[in-house]
KEKE-3310 file (N, C-alpha, C; in steps of 0.2 Angstrom, whole numbers, plus 5000, padded with zeros to 4 digits):
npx = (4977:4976:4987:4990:4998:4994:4981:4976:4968:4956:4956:4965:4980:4988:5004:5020:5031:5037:5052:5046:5048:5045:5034:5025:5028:5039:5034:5026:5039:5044:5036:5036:5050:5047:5042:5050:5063:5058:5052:5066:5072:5078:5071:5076:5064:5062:5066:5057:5045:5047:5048:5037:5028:5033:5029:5014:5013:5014:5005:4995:4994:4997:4985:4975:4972:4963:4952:4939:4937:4939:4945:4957:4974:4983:4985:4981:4991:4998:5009:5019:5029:5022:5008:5009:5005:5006:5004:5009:5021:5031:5030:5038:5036:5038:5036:5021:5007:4992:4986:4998:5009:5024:5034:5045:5049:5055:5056:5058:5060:5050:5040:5041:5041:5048:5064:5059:5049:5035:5018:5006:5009:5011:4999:4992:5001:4999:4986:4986:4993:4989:4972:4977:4980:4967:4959:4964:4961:4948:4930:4925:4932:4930:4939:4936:4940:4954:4969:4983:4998:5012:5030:5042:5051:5052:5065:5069:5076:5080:5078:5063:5054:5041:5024:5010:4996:4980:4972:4962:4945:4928:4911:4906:4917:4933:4950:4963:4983:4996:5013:5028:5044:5060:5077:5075:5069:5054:5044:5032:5014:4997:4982:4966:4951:4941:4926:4916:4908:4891:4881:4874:4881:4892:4894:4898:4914:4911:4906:4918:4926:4920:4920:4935:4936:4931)
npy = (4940:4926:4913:4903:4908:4907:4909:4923:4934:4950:4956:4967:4967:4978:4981:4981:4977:4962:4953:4944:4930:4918:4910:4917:4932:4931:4933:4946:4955:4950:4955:4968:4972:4971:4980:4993:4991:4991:5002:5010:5007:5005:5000:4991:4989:4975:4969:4974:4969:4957:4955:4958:4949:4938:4944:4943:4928:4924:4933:4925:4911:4916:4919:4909:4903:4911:4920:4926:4943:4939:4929:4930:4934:4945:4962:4957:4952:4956:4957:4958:4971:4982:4975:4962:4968:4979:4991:5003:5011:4999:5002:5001:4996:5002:5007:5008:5013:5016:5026:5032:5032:5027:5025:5017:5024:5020:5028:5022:5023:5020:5022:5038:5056:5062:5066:5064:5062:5056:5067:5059:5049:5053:5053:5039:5036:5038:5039:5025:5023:5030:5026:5012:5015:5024:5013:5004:4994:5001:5003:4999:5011:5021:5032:5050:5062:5066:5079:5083:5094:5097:5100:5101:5094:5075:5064:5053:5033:5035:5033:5036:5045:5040:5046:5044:5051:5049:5060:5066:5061:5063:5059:5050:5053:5052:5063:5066:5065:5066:5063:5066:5065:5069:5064:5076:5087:5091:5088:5082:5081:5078:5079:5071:5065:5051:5043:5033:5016:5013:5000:4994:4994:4986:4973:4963:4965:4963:4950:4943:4948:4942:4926:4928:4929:4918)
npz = (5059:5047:5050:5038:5024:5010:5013:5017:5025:5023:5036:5044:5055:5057:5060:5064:5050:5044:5035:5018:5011:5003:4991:4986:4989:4981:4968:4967:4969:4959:4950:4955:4951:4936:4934:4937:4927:4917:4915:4916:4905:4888:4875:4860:4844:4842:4854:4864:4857:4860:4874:4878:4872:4879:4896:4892:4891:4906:4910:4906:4911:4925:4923:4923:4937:4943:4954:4966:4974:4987:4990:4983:4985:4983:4990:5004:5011:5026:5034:5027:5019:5006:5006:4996:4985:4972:4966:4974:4979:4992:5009:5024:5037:5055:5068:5077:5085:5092:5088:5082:5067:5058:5047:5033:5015:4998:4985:4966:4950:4942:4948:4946:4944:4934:4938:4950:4963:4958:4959:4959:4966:4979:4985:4986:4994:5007:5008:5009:5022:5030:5031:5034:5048:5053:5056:5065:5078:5078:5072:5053:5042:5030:5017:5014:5012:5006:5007:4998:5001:4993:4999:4995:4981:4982:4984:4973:4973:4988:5004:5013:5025:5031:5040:5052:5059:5072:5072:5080:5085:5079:5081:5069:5064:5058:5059:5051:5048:5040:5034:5025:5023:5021:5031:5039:5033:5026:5014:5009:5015:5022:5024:5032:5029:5037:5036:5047:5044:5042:5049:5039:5028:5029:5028:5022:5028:5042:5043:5040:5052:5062:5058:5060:5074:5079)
capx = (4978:4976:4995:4991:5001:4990:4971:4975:4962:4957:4958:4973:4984:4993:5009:5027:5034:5043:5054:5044:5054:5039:5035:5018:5030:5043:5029:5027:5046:5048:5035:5038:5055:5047:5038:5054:5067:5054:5052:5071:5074:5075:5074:5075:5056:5061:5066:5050:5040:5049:5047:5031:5026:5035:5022:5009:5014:5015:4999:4988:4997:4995:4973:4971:4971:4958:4949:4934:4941:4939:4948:4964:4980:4987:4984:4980:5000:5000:5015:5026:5034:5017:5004:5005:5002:5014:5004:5012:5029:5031:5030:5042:5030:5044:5033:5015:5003:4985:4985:5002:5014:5030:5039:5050:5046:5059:5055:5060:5061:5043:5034:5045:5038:5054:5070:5057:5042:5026:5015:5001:5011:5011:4990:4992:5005:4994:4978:4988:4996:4983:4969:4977:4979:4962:4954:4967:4957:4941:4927:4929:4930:4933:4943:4930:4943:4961:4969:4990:5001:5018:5033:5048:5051:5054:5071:5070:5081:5081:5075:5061:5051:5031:5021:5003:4992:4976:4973:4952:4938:4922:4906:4909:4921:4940:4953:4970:4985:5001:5020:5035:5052:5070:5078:5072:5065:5048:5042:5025:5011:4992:4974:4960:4946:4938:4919:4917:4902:4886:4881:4873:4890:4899:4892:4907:4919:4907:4906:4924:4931:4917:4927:4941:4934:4927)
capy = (4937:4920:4910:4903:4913:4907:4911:4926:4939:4958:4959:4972:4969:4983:4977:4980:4973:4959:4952:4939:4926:4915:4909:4923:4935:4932:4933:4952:4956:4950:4962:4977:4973:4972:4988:4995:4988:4994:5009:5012:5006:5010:4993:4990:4987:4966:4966:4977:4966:4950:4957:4960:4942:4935:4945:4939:4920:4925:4933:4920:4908:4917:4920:4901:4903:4918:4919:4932:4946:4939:4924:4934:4935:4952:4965:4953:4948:4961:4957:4962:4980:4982:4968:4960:4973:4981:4997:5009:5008:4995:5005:4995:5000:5002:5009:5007:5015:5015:5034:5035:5026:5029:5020:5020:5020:5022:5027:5021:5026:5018:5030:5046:5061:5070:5066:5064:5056:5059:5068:5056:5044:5055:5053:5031:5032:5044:5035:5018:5023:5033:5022:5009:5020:5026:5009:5001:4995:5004:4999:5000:5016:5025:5039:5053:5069:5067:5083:5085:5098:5097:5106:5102:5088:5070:5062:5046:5030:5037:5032:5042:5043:5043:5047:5045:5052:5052:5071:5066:5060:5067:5053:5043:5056:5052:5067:5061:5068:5063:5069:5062:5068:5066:5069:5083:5090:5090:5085:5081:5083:5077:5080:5068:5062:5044:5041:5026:5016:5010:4995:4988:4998:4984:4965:4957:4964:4962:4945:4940:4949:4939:4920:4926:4931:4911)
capz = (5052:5046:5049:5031:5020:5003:5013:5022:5024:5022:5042:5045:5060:5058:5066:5059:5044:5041:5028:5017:5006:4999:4982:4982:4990:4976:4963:4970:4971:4953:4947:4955:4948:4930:4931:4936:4923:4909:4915:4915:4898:4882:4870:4854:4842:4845:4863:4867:4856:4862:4880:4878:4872:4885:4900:4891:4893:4912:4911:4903:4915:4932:4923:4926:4944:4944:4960:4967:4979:4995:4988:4981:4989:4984:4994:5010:5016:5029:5038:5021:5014:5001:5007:4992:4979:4968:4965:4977:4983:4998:5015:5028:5045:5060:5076:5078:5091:5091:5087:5078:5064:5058:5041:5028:5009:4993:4979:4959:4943:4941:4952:4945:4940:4931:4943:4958:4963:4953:4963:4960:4971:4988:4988:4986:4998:5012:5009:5011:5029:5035:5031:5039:5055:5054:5056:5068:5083:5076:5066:5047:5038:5022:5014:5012:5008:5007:5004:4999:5001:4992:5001:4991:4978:4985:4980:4971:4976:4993:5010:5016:5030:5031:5047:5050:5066:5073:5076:5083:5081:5081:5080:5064:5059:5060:5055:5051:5046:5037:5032:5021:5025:5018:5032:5043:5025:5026:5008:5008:5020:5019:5030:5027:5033:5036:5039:5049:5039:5046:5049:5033:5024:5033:5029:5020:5032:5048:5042:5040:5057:5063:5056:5062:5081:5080)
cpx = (4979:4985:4994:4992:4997:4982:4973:4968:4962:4956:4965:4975:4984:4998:5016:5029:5039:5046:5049:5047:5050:5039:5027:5024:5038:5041:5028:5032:5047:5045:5035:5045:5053:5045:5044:5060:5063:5054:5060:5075:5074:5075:5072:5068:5056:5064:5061:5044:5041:5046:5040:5026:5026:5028:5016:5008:5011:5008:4993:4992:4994:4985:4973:4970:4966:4954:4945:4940:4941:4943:4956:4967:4982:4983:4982:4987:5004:5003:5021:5024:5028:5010:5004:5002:5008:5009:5007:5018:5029:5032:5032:5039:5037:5039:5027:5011:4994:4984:4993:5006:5019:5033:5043:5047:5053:5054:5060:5060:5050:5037:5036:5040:5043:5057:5067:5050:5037:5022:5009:5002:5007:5002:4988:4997:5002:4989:4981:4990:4988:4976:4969:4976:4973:4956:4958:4964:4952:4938:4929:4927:4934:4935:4935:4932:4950:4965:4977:4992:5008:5022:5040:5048:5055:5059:5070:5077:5084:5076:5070:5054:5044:5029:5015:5002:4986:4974:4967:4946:4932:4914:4910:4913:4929:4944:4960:4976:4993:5007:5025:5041:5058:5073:5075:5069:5061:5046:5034:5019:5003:4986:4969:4956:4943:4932:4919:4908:4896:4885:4880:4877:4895:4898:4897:4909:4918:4908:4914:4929:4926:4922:4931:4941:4933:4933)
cpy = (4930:4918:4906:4906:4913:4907:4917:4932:4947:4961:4962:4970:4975:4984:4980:4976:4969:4956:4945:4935:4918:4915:4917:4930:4938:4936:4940:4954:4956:4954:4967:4978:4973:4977:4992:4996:4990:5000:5015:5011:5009:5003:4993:4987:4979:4966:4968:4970:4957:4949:4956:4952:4938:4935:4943:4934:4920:4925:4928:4914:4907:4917:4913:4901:4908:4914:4925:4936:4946:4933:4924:4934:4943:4957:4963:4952:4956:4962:4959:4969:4978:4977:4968:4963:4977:4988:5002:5006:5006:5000:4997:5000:4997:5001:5011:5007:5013:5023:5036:5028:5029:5022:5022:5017:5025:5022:5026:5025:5027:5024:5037:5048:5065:5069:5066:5061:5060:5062:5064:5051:5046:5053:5045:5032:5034:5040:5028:5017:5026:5030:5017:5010:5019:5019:5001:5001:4999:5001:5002:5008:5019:5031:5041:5060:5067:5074:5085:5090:5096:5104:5108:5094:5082:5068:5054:5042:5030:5036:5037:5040:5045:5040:5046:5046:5054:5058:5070:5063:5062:5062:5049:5047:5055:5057:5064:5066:5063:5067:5064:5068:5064:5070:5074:5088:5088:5091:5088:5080:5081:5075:5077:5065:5056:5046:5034:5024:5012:5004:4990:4989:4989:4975:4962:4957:4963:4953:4941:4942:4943:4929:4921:4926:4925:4908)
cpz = (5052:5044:5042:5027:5013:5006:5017:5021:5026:5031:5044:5051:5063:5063:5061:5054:5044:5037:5026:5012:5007:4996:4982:4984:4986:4969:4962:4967:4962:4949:4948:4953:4940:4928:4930:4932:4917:4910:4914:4909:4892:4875:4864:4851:4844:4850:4864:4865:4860:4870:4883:4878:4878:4893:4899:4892:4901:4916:4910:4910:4923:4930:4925:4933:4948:4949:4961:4972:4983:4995:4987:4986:4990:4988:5003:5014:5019:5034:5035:5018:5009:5004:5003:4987:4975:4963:4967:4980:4990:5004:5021:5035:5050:5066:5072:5085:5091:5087:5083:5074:5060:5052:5037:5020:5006:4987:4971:4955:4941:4944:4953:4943:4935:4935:4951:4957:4960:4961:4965:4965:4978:4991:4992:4993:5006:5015:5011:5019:5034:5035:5035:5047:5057:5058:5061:5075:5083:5072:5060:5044:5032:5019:5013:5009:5012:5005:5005:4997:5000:4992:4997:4987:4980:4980:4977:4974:4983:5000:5012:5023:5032:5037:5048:5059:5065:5074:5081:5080:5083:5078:5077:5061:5061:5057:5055:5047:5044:5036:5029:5022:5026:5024:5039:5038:5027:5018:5005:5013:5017:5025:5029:5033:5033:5038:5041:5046:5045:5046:5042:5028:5026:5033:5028:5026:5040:5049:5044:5048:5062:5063:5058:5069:5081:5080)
residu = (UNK:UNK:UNK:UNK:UNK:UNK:UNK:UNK:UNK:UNK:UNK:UNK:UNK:UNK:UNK:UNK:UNK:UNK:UNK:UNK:UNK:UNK:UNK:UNK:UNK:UNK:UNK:UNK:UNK:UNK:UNK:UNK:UNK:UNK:UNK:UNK:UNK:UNK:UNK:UNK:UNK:UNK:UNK:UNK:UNK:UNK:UNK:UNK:UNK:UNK:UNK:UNK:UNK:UNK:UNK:UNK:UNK:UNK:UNK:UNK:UNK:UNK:UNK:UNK:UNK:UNK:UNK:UNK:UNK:UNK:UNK:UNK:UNK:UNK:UNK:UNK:UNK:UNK:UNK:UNK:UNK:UNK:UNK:UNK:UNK:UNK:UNK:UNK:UNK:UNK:UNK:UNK:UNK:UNK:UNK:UNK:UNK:UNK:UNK:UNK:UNK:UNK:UNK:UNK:UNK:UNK:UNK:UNK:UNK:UNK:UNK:UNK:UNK:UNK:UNK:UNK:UNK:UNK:UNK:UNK:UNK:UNK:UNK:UNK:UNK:UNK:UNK:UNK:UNK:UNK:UNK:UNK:UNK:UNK:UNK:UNK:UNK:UNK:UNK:UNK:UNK:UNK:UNK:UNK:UNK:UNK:UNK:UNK:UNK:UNK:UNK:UNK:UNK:UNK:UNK:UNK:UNK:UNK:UNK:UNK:UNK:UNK:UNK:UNK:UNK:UNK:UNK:UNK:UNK:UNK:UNK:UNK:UNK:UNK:UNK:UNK:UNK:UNK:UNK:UNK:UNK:UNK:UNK:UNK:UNK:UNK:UNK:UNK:UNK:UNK:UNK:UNK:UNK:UNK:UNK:UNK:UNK:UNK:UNK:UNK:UNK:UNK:UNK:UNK:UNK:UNK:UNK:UNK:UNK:UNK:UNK:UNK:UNK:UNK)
# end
């Protein structure tokens, strides 16, 4: 990964997490705290509307800076709990193997479903670990069938623990497998497939591991 924290690039590591306390890494922090604080509120017509104004300031603000997507920062700072994205809740990577990985995510109010995690979560947070995995020290590949099994409902505000492993690969096929667990509670559980892509599938990225190999 490029030591420039404002050019890094969509090459993964995949390395452990560490804490990041930067101005892009605040900018994050401050909006997955605004998602949250909205989603646990309840505010009067002029605080919502006044609230509301406000993000928009924000917004028009951060548009001046628009860039293409190989340009953008979020999703790229893959040393921090989310790279730099604030759609699925941050995953803190602990252990890292070539064939297995091991972390911890909490979940909020924001990605509740009713006193517990939305189930639409468990898929984002699957495809986000096992993905990684899939493609760690191999060429690139992409989800092709993820498929989750919920065993009991995950607890909000609570430390939990997601798993990923190669199981095999067969040609361009990677199988992979996944787990969330409170605990020694088994939760969530999920089986998916990568196809690893071909070559003319792969210019961007072909291109840019390329820049970084030079």
């Amino acid at each position: 990964m490029s030591p420039d924290i404002w050019n890094p690039t969509w090459v993964d590591p995949f390395v452990p997490t560490v804490g990041a306390n930067d101005e892009y890494a605040e900018l994050i922090e401050a909006l997955r705290a605004a998602q949250e604080a909205v989603t646990r509120s309840k505010p009067t017509p002029a605080a919502a509307a006044a609230a509301a104004a406000r993000l928009r300031e924000i917004a028009a603000a951060v548009a001046e800076f628009e860039v293409d997507e190989d340009e953008q920062i979020a999703g790229k700072r893959w040393e921090s709990a989310g790279h730099g994205q604030a759609l699925i809740p941050p995953i803190h990577l602990d252990r890292i193997t070539d064939t297995t990985a091991i972390g911890r995510v909490r979940i909020g109010r924001f990605h509740s479903g009713r006193y517990a995690m939305n189930g639409g979560v468990a898929p984002l947070i699957f495809d986000e670990i096992l993905a990684r995995l899939a493609n760690h020290h191999r060429p690139w590949a992409r989800t092709a069938r993820l498929e989750v099994s919920f065993r009991a409902p995950a607890p909000l505000d609570t430390e939990l623990t997601v798993t990923a492993r190669l199981v095999g690969q067969q040609g361009r096929k990677r199988i992979m497998y996944g787990s969330l667990h409170h605990g020694d509670v088994l939760l969530t559980e999920a089986e998916g497939l990568w196809i690893e892509l071909k070559p003319e599938q792969t210019h961007n990225i072909s291109k840019e591991l390329k820049e970084v190999a030079g």
